[in-house]
Structure formats: C-alpha cells, structure tokens
mmCIF file of the N, C-alpha and C atoms, coordinates in Angstrom:
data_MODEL
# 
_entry.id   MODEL 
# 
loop_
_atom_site.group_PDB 
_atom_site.id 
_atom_site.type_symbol 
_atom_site.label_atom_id 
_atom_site.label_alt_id 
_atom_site.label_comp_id 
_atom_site.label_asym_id 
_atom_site.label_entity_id 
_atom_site.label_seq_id 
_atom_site.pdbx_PDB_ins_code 
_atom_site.Cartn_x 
_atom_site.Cartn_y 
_atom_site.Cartn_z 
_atom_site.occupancy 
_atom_site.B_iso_or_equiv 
_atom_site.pdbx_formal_charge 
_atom_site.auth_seq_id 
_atom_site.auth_comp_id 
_atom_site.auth_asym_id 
_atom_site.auth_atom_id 
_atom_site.pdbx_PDB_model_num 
ATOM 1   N N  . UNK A 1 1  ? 93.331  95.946  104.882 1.00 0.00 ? 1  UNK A N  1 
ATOM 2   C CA . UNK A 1 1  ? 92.341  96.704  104.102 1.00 0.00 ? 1  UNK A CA 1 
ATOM 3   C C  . UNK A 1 1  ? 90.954  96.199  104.489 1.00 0.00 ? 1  UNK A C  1 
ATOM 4   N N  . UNK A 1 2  ? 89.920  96.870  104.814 1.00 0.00 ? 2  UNK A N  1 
ATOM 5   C CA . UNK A 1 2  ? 88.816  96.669  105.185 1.00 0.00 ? 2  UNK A CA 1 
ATOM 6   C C  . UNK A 1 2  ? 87.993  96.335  103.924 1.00 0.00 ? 2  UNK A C  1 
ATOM 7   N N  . UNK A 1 3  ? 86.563  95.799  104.002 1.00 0.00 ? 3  UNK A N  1 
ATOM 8   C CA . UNK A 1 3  ? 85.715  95.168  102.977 1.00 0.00 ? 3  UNK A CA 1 
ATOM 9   C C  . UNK A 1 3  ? 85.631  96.345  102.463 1.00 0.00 ? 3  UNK A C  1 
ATOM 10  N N  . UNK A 1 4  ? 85.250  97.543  102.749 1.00 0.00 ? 4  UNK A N  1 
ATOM 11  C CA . UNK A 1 4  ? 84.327  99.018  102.145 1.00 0.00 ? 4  UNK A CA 1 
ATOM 12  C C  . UNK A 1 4  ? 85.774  99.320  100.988 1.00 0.00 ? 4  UNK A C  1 
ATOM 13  N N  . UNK A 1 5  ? 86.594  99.104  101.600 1.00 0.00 ? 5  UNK A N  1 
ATOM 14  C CA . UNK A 1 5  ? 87.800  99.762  100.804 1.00 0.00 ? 5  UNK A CA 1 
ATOM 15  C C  . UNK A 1 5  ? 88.366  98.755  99.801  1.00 0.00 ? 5  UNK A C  1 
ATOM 16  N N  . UNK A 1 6  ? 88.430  97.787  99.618  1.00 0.00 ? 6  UNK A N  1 
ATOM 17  C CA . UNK A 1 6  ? 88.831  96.424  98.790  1.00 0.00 ? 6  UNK A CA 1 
ATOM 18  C C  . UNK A 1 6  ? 87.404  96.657  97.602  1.00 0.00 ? 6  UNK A C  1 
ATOM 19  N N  . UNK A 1 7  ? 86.361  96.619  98.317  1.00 0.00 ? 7  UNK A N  1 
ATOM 20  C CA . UNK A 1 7  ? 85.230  96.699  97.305  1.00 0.00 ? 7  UNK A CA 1 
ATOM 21  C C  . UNK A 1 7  ? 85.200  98.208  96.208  1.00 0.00 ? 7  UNK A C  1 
ATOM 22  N N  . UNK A 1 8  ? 85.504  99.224  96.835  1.00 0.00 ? 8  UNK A N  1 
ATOM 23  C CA . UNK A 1 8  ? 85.371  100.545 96.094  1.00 0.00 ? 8  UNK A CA 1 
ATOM 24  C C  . UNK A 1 8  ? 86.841  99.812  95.210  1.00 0.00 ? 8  UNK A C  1 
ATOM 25  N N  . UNK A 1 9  ? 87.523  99.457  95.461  1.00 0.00 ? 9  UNK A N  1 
ATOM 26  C CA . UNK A 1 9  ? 89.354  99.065  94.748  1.00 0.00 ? 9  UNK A CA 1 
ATOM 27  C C  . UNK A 1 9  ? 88.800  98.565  93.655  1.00 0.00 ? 9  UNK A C  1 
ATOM 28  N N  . UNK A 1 10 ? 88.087  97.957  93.951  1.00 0.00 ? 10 UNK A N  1 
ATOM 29  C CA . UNK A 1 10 ? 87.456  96.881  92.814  1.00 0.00 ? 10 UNK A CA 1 
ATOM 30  C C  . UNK A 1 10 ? 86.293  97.006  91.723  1.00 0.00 ? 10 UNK A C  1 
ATOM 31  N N  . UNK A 1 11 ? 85.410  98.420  92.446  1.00 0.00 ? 11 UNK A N  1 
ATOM 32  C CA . UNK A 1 11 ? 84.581  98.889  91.750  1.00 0.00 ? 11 UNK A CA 1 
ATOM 33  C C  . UNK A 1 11 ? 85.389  99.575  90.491  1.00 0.00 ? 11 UNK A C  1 
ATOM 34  N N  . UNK A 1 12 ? 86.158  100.467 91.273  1.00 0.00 ? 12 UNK A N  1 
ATOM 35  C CA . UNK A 1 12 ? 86.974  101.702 90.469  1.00 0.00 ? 12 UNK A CA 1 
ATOM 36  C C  . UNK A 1 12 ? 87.767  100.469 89.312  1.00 0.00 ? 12 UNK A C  1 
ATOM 37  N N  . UNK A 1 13 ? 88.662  99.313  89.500  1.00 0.00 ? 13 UNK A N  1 
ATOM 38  C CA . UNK A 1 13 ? 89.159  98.317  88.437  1.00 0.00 ? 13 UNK A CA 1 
ATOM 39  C C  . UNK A 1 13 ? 88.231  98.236  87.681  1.00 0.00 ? 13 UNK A C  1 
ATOM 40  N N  . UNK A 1 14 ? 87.402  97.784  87.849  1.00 0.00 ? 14 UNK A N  1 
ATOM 41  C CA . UNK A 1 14 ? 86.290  97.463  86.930  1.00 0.00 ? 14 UNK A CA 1 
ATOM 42  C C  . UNK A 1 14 ? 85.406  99.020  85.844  1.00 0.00 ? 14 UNK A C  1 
ATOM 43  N N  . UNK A 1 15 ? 85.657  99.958  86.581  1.00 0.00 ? 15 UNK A N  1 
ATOM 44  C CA . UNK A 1 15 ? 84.817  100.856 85.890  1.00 0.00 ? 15 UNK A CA 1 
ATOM 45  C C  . UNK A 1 15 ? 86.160  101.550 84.908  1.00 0.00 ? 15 UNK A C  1 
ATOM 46  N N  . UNK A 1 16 ? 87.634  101.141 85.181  1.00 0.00 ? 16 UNK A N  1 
ATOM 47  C CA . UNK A 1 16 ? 88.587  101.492 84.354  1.00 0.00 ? 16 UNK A CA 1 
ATOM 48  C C  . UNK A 1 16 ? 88.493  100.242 83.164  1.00 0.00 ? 16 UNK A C  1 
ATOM 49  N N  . UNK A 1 17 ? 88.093  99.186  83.783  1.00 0.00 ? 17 UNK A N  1 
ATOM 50  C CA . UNK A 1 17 ? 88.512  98.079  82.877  1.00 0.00 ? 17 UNK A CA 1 
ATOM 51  C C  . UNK A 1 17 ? 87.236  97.989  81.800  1.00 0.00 ? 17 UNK A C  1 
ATOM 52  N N  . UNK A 1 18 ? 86.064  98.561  81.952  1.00 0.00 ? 18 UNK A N  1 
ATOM 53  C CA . UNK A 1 18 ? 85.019  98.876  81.258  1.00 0.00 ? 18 UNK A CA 1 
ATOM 54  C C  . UNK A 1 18 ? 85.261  100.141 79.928  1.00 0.00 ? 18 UNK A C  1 
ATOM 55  N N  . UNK A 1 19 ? 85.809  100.820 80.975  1.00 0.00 ? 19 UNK A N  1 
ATOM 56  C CA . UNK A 1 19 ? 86.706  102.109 79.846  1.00 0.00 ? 19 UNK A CA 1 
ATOM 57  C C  . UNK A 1 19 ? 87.169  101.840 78.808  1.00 0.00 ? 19 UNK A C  1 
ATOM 58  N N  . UNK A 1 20 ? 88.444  100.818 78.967  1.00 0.00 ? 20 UNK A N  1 
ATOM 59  C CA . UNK A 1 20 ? 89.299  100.569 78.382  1.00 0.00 ? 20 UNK A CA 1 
ATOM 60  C C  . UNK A 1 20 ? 88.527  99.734  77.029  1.00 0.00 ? 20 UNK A C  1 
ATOM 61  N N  . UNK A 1 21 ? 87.866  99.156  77.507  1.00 0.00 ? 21 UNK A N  1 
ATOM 62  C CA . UNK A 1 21 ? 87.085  97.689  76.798  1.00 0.00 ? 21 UNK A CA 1 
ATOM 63  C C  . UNK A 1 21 ? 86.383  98.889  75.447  1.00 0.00 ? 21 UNK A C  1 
ATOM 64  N N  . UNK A 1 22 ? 85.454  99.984  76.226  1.00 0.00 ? 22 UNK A N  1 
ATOM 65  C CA . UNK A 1 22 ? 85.392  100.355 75.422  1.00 0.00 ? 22 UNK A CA 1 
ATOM 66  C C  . UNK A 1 22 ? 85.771  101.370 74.354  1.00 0.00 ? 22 UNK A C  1 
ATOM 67  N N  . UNK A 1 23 ? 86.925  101.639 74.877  1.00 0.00 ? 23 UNK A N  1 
ATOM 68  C CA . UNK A 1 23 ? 88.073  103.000 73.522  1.00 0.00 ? 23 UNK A CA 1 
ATOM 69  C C  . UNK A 1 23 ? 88.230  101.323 72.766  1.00 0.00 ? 23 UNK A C  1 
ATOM 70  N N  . UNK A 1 24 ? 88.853  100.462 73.508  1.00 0.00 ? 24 UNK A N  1 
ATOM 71  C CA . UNK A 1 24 ? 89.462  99.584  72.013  1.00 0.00 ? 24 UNK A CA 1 
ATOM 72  C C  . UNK A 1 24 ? 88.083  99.487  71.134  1.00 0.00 ? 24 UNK A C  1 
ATOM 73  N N  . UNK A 1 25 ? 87.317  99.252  71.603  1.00 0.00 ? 25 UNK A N  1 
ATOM 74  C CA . UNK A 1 25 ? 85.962  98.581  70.772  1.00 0.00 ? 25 UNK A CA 1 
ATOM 75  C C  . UNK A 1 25 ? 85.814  99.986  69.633  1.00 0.00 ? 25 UNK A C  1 
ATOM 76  N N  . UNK A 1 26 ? 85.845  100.760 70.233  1.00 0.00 ? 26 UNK A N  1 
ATOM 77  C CA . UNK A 1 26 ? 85.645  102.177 69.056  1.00 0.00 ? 26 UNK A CA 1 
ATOM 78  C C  . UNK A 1 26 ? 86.868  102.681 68.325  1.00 0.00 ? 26 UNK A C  1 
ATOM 79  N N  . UNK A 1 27 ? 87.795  101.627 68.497  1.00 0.00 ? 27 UNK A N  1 
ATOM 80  C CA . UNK A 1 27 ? 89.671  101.789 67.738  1.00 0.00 ? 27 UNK A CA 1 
ATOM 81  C C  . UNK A 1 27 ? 89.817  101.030 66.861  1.00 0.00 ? 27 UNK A C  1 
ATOM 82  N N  . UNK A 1 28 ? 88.644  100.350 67.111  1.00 0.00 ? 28 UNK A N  1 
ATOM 83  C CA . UNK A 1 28 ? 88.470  98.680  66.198  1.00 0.00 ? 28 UNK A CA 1 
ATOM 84  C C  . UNK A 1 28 ? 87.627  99.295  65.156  1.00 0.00 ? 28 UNK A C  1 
ATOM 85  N N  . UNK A 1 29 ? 86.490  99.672  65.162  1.00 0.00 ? 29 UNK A N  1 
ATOM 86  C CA . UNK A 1 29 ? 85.749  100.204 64.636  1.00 0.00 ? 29 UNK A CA 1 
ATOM 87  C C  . UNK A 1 29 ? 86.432  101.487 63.449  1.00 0.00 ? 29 UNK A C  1 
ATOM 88  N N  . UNK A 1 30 ? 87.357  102.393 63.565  1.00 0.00 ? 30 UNK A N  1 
ATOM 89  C CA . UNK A 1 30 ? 88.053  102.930 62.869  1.00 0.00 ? 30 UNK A CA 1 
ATOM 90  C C  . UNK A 1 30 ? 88.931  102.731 61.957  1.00 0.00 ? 30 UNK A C  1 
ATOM 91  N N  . UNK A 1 31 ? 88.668  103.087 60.563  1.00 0.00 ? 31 UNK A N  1 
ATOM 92  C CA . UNK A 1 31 ? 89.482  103.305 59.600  1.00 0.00 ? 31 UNK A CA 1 
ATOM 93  C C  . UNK A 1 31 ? 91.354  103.561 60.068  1.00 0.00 ? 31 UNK A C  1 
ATOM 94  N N  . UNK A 1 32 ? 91.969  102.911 59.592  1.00 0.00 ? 32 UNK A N  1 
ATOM 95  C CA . UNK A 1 32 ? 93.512  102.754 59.794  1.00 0.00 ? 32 UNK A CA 1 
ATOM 96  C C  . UNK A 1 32 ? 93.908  102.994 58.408  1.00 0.00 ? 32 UNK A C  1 
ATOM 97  N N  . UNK A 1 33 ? 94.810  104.264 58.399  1.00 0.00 ? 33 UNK A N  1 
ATOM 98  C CA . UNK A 1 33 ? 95.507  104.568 56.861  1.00 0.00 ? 33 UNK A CA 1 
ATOM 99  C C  . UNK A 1 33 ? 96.487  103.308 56.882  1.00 0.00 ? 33 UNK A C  1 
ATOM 100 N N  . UNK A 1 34 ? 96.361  102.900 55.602  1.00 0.00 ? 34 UNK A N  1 
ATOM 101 C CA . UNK A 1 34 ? 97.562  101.834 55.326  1.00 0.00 ? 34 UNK A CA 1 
ATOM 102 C C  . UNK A 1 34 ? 98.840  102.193 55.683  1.00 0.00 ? 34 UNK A C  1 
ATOM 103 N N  . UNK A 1 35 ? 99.700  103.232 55.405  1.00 0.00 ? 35 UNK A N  1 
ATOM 104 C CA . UNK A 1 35 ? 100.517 103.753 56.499  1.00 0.00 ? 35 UNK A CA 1 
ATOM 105 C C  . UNK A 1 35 ? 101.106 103.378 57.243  1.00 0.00 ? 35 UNK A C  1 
ATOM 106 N N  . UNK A 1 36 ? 100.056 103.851 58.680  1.00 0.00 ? 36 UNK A N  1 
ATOM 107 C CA . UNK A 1 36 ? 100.298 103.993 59.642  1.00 0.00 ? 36 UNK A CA 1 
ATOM 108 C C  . UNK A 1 36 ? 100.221 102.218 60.231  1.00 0.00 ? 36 UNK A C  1 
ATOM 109 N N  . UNK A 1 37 ? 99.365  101.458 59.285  1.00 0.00 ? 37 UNK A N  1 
ATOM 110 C CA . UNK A 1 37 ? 99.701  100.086 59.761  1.00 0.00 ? 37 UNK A CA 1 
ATOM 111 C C  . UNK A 1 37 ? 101.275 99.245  59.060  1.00 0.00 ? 37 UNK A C  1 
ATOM 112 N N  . UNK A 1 38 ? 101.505 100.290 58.091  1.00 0.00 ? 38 UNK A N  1 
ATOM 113 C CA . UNK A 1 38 ? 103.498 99.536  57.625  1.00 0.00 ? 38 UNK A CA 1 
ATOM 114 C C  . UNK A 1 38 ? 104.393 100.022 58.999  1.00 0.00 ? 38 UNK A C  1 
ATOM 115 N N  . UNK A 1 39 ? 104.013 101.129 59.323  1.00 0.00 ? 39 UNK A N  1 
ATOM 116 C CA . UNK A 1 39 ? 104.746 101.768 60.678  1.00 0.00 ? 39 UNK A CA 1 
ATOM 117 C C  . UNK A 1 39 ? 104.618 100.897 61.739  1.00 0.00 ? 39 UNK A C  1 
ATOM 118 N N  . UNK A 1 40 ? 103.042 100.447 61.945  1.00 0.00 ? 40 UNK A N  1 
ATOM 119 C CA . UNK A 1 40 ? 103.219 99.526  62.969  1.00 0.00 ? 40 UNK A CA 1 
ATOM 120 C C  . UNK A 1 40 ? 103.653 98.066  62.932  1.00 0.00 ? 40 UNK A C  1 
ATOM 121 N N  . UNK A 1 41 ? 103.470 97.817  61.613  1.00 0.00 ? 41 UNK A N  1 
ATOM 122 C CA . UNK A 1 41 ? 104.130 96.433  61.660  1.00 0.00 ? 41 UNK A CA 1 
ATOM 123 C C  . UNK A 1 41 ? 105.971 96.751  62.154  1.00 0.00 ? 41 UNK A C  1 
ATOM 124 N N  . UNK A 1 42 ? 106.484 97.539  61.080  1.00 0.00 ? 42 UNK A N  1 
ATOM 125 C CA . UNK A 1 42 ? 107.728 97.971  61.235  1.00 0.00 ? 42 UNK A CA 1 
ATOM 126 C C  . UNK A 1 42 ? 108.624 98.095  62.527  1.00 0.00 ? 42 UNK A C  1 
ATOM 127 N N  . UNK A 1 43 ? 107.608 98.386  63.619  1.00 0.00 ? 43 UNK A N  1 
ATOM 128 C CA . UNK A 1 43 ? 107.880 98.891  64.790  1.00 0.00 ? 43 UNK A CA 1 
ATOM 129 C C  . UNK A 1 43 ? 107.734 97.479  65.501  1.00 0.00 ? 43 UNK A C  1 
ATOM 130 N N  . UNK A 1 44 ? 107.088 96.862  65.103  1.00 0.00 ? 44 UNK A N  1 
ATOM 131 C CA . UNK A 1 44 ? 106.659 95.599  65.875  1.00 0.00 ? 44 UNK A CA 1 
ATOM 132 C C  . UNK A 1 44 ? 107.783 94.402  65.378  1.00 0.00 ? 44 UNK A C  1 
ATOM 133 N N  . UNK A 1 45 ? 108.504 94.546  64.371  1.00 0.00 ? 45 UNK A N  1 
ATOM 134 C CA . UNK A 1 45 ? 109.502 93.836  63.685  1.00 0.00 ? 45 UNK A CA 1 
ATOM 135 C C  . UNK A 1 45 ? 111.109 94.494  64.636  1.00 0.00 ? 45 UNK A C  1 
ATOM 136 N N  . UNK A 1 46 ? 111.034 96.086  64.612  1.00 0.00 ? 46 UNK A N  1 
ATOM 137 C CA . UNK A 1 46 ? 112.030 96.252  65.146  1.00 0.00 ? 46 UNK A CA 1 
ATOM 138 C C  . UNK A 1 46 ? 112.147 95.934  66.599  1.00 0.00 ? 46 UNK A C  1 
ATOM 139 N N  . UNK A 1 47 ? 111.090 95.212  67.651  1.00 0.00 ? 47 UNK A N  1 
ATOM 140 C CA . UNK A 1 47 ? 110.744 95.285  68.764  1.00 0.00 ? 47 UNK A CA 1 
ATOM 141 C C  . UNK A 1 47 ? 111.093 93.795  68.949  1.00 0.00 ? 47 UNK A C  1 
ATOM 142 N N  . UNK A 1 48 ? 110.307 92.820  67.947  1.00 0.00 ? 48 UNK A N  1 
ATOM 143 C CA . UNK A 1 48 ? 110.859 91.746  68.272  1.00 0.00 ? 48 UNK A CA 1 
ATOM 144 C C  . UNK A 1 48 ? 111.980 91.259  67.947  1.00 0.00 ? 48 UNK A C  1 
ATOM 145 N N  . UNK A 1 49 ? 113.408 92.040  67.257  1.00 0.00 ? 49 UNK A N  1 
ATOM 146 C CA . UNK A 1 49 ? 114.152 91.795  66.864  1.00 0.00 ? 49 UNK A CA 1 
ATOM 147 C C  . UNK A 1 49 ? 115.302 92.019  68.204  1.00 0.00 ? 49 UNK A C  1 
ATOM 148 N N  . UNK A 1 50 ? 114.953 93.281  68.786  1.00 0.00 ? 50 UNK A N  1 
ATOM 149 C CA . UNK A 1 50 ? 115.734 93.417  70.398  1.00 0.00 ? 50 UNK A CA 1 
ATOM 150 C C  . UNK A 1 50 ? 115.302 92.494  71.222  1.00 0.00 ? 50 UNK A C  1 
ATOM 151 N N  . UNK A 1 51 ? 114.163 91.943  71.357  1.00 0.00 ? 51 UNK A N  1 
ATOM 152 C CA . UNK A 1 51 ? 114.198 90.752  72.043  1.00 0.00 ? 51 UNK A CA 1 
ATOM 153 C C  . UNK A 1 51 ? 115.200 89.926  71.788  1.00 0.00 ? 51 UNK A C  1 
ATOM 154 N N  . UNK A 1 52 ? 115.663 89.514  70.684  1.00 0.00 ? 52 UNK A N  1 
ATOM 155 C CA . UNK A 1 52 ? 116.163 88.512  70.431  1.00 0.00 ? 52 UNK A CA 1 
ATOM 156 C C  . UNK A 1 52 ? 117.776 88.324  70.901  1.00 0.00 ? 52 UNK A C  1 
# 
C-alpha cells in the first residue's frame, strides 16, 4: 500500500471515528424511558448468562 493510500485509510478511520464519537455524545445527551433501560439491563443479564 502506498503513503497516498494508507493516509486517505486513515483519514476516512478517523472521520468515521469522529462520527461515531459524535451520535454517542448526542445518545448521551437523550432522555431514556425507564423501560427501555429494564429491557436493556434484561438483555444484558440474559447475554451474560450465555457466556457463562
């Protein structure tokens, strides 16, 4: 892989990894119905339980 092409690889990582950074930052920022956080605990209980 040449420098021009490793560098754009790396631009494009970074301008996804900027993305990302910021949906969570504005997911954080949002109201969560109580709910939907028993669901996720729930889900996260049934998840670590197949690990096991």
């Amino acid at each position: 892989m040449d420098d021009s092409r490793a560098s754009a690889d790396a631009d494009a990582e970074k301008a996804v990894d900027e993305r990302i950074a910021s949906l969570v930052q504005k997911m954080r920022k949002e109201a969560v119905p109580e709910r939907l956080l028993e669901l996720a605990r729930e889900l996260q209980k049934a998840l670590d339980e197949r690990k096991r």
